[in-house]
C-alpha positions in Angstrom: 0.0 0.0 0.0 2.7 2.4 1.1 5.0 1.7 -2.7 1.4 2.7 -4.5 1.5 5.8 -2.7 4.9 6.5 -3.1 4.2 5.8 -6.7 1.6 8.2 -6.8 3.6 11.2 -5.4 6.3 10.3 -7.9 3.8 10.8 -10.9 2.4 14.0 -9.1 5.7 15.3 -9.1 6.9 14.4 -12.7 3.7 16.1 -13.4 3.9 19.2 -11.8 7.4 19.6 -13.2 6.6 18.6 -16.9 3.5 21.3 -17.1 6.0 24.5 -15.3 8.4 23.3 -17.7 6.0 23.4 -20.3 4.2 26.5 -18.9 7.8 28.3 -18.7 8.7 27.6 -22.3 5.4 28.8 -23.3 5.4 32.2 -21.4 9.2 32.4 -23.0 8.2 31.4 -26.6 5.1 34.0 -26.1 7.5 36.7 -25.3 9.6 36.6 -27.9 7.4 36.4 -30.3 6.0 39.4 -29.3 9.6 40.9 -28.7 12.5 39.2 -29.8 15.1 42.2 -29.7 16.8 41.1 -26.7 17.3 37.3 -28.2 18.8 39.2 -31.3 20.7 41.2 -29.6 22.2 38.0 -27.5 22.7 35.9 -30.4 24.0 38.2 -32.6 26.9 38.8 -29.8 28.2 35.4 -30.5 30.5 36.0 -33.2 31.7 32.2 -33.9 27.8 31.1 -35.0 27.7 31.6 -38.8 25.1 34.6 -39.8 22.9 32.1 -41.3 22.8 29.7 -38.0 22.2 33.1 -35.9 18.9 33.8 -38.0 17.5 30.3 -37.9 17.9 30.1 -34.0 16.2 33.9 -33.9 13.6 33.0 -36.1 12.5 29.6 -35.0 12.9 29.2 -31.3 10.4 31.3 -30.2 7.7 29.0 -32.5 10.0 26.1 -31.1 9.7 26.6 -27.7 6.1 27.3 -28.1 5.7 23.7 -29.9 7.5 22.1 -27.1 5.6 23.8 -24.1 2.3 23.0 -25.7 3.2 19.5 -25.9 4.7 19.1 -23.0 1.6 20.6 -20.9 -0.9 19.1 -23.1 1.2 15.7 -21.7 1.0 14.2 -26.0 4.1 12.5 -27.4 5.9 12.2 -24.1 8.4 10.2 -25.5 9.8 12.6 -28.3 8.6 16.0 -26.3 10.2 14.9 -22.9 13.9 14.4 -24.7 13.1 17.7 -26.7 12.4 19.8 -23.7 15.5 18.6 -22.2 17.4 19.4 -24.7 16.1 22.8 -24.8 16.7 23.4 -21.2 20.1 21.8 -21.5 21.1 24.1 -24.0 20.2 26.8 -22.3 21.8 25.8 -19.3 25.2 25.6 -21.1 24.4 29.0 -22.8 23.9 30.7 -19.1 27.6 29.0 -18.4 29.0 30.2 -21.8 27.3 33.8 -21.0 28.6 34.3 -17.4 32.5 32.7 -18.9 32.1 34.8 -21.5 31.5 38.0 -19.7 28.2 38.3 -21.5 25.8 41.0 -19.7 22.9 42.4 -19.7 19.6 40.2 -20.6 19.8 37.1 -22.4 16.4 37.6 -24.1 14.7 34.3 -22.4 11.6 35.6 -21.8 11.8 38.4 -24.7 12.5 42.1 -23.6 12.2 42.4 -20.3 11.5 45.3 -18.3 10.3 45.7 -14.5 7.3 45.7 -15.2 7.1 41.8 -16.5 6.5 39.7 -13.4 8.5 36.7 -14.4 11.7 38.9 -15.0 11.7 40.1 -11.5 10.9 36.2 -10.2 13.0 34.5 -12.6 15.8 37.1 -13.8 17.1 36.9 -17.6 20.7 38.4 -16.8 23.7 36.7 -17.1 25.5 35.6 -14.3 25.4 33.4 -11.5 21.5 33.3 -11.0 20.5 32.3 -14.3 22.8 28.9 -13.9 21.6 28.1 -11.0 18.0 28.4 -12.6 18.8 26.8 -15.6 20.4 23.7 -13.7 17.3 23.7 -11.6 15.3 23.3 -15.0 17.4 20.9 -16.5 17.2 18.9 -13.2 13.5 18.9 -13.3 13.7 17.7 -17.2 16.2 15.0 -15.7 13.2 13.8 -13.1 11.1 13.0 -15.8 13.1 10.4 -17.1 13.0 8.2 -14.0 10.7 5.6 -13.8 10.2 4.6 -9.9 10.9 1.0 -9.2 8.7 -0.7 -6.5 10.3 -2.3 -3.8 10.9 -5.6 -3.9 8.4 -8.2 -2.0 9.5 -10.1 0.9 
């Protein structure tokens, strides 16, 4: 009885953590769609990415992020969109690393051009530096979770 409930919790929380996920990449997609000057303004700042790769990631991962967080809230495909997110969040965890190594300041343009007035920019920051890695590995953690699969214990 006590390994069912256990169980239970377990999906709860793989729940819970797949639909913020999904939720956060849909409030960032959103953003940038409306706004995507700060994204431009990041991206274009990395001088080794080829023009060419610098426009596709502008122009698309707004729409892809979108995609993703939809799917991922909506709970459909799990087994592509789960690996998808991750890689997302993974990314943008070893961006927040390059940007902060880099001496990269100002915003990043995750959740488009922030100003004080935006509510998830004063809760979840888009500046480079120690914060945003710290975020970003707490996001990648909680794409991590939803790969485990709990195993019951064994009967005695």
């Amino acid at each position: 009885m006590k390994s069912m409930d256990a169980k239970k919790i377990f999906s709860y929380l793989q729940t819970l953590c797949r639909v913020i996920l999904g939720l956060l990449l849909l409030i960032a997609g959103y953003l940038k769609v409306q706004d995507n000057t700060a994204l431009l303004e990041t991206v274009a700042y990395i001088a080794w990415i080829p023009t060419v790769l610098q426009s596709f990631i502008i122009d698309t991962l707004p729409w892809i992020e979108l995609f993703v967080g939809g799917l991922l809230v909506a709970g459909i495909f799990k087994k592509w969109v789960i690996p998808a997110g991750t890689l997302i969040y993974a990314c943008f965890f070893i961006f927040a690393i390059y940007g902060l190594g880099s001496g990269m300041e100002g915003d990043c343009g995750c959740f488009g051009d922030v100003d004080d007035s935006n509510i998830l920019s004063l809760v979840l920051g888009s500046s480079f530096g120690w914060s945003m890695i710290i975020r970003n590995g707490i996001f990648v953690s909680m794409a991590g979770f939803l790969f485990l699969n709990p195993k019951p214990p064994s009967e005695k």
